[in-house]
C-alpha positions in Angstrom: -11.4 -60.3 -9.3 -8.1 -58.4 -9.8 -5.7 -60.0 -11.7 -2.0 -60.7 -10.3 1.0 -59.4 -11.6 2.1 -63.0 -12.5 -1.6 -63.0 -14.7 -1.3 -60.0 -16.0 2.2 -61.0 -17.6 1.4 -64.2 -18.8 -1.5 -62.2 -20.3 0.6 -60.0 -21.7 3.0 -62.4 -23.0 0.5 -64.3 -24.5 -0.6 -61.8 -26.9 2.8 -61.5 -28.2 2.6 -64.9 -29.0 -0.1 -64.4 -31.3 1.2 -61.5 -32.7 4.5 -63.9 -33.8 2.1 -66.4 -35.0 0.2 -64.0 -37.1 3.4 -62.8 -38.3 4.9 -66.3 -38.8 1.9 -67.5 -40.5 1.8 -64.6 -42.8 5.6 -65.6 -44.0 5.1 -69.1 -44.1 7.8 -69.8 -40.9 8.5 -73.5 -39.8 9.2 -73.5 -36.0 9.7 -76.6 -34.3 10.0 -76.6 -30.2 11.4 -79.9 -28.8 10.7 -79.7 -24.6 12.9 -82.4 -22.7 13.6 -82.8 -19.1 12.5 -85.7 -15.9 9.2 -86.9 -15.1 6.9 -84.3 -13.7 9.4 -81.0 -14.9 6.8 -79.3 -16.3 6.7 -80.0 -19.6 2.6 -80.2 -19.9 2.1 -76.7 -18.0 4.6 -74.7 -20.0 2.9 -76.7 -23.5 -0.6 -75.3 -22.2 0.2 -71.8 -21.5 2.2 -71.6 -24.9 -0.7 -72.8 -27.2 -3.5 -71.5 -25.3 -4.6 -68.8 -27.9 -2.7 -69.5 -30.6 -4.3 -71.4 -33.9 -5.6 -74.7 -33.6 -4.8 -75.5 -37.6 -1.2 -73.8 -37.2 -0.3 -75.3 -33.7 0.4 -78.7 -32.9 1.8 -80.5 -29.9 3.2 -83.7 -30.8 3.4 -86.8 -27.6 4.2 -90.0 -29.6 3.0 -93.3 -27.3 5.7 -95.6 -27.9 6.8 -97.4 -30.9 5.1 -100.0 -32.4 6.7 -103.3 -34.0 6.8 -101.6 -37.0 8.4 -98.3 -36.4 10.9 -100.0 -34.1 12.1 -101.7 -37.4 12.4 -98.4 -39.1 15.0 -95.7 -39.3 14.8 -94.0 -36.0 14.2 -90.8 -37.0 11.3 -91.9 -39.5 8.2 -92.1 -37.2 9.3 -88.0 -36.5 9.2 -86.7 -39.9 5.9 -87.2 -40.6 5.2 -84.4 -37.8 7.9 -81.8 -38.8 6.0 -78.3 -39.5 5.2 -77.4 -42.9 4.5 -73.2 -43.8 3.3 -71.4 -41.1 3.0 -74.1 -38.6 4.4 -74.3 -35.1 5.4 -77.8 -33.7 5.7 -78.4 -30.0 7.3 -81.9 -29.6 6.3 -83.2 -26.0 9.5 -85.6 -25.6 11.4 -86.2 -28.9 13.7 -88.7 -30.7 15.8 -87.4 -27.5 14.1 -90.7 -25.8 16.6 -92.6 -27.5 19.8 -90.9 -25.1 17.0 -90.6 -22.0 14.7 -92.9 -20.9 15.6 -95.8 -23.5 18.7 -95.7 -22.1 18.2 -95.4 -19.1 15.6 -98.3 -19.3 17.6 -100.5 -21.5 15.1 -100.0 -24.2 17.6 -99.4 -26.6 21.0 -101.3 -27.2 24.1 -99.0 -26.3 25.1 -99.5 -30.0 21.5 -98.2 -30.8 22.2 -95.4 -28.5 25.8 -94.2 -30.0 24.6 -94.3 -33.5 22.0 -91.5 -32.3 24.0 -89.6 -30.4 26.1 -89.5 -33.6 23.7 -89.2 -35.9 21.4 -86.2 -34.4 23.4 -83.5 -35.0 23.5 -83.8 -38.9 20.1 -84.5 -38.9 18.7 -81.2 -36.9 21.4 -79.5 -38.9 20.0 -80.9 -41.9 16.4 -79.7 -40.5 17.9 -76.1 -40.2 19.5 -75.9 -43.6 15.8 -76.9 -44.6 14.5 -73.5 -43.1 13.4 -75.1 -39.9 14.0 -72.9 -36.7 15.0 -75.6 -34.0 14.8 -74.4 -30.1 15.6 -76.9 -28.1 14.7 -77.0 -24.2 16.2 -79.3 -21.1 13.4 -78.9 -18.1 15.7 -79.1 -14.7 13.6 -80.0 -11.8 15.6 -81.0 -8.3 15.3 -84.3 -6.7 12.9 -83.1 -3.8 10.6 -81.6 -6.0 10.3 -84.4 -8.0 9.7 -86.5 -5.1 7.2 -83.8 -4.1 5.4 -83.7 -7.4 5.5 -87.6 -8.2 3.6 -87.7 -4.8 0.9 -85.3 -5.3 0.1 -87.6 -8.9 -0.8 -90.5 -7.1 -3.0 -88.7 -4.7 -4.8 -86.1 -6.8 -7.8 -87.8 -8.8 -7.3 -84.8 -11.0 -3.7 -86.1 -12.3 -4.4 -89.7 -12.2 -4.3 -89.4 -16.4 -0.6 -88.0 -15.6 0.3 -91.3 -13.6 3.0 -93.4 -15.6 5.1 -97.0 -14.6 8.1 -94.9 -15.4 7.3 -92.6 -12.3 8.3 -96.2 -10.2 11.7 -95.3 -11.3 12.1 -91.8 -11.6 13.3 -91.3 -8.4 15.5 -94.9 -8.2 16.9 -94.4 -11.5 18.0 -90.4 -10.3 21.6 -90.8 -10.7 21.5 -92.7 -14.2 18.7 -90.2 -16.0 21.5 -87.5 -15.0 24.3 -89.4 -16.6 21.8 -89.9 -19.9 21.2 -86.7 -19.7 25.1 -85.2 -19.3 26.2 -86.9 -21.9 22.9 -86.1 -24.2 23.5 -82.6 -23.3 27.1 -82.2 -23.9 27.0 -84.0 -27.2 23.9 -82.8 -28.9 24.4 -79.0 -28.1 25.3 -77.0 -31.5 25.7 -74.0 -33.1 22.6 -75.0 -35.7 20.5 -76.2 -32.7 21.8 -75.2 -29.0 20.0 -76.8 -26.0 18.6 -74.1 -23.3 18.9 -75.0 -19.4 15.2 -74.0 -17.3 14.9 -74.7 -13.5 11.7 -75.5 -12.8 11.4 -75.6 -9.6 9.4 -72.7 -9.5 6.3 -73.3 -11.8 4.8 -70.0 -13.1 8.8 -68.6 -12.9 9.5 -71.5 -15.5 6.4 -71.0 -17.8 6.7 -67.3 -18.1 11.1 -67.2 -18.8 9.7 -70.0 -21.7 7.8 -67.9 -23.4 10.3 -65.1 -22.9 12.9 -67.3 -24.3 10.6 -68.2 -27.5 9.6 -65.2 -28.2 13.2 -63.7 -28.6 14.4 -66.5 -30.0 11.3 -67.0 -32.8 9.7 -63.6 -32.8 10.4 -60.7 -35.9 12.3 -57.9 -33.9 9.1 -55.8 -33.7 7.5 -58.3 -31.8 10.5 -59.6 -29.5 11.8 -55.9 -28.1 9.0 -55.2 -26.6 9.0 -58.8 -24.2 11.9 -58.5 -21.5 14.4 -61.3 -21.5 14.5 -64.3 -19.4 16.0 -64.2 -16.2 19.3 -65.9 -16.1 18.7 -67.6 -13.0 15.6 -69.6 -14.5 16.8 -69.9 -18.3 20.3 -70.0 -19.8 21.9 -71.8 -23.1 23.9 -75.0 -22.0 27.8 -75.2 -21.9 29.7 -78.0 -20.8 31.1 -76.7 -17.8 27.0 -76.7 -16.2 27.3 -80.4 -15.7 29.7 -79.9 -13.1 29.9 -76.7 -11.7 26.3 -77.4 -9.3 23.9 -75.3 -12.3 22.2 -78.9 -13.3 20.4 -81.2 -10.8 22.5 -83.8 -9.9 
């Protein structure tokens, strides 16, 4: 069967990403890729087509259940470390310490003193991860209201994404106007020069998934590797700035 023109980019994009990995591994690079965004914005597609070929022993995706007695005794960041890439390795974080400003807040799972000492503490840690030698890039998933609705529907009823299924999706939807508050603020005050956030609509799945990898690959990949991949389209991937919480480019 003929392949699309959607396949035969992701294809093609693809093999750039494991010609950056080979050249990554080769120079010992740490690269550490933290995707945020709602329930159901896409997180897990975009996570699959990024680490399909690449090397099992130098990729991992990191999805931390949630804390345990223990490790919500310790210092926040702690239970993270121990997951930060060493030489050659690429980390995907599937939701990061960024649950503290999302859905902890949003679910009162943290205190809101809790939440201001990470909101001013995250900064000088990711800047401290960067004066390390750590490439950060940091992603927001965007995803409308409708579609959520749309895709938070099509969980319950496909037997294929019943593993997918969450008691948070209960509230995704209810809790709409607070997540976007949680994640204003998150936004506005976690964005820096050491480790800016990037904006991606989702709406549009394979749209989404292929400006991702664009986006990575110029923002990871050695110049030889990167000119030959076009750039994202702005309409589907651009870095935050503060005016996008109110000027209708973020889902409110």
């Amino acid at each position: 069967m003929a392949k699309s023109d959607d396949e035969k980019e992701l294809e093609a994009l693809q093999v750039a990403l494991v010609r950056f990995q080979q050249r990554a591994m080769d120079m010992g690079e740490r690269d550490l890729v933290i995707f945020e965004g709602r329930d159901t914005a896409g997180k897990d597609g975009a996570i699959k087509r990024i680490t399909e070929h690449l090397s099992v022993r130098n990729t991992r995706v990191v999805a931390l259940p949630k804390p345990t007695d223990r490790e919500r005794s310790q210092w926040y960041f702690q239970r993270y470390v121990p997951h930060l890439p060493a030489a050659g390795e690429l980390v995907i974080l599937n939701r990061s310490w960024y649950n503290r400003a999302g859905v902890e807040r949003v679910m009162n799972y943290a205190t809101p003193e809790e939440q201001e000492v990470f909101l001013r503490d995250v900064n000088v840690f990711e800047r401290m991860l960067v004066d390390s030698g750590i490439q950060i890039v940091k992603l927001w998933l965007d995803i409308s209201r409708d579609e959520q609705a749309a895709r938070l529907k099509a969980r319950r009823t496909d037997p294929l994404k019943a593993l997918k299924v969450s008691p948070l999706d209960a509230v995704a939807q209810e809790k709409w106007d607070e997540y976007s508050k949680a994640r204003d603020e998150m936004l506005t005050r976690t964005h820096c020069l050491e480790a800016p956030w990037t904006i991606v609509h989702t709406d549009r799945k394979q749209a989404a998934r292929t400006n991702i990898i664009r986006h990575l690959l110029k923002e990871l990949a050695p110049p030889d590797v990167a000119r030959d991949v076009a750039p994202p389209n702005p309409k589907v991937v651009y870095p935050f700035e503060v005016a996008a919480v109110t000027d209708g480019r973020l889902e409110h």
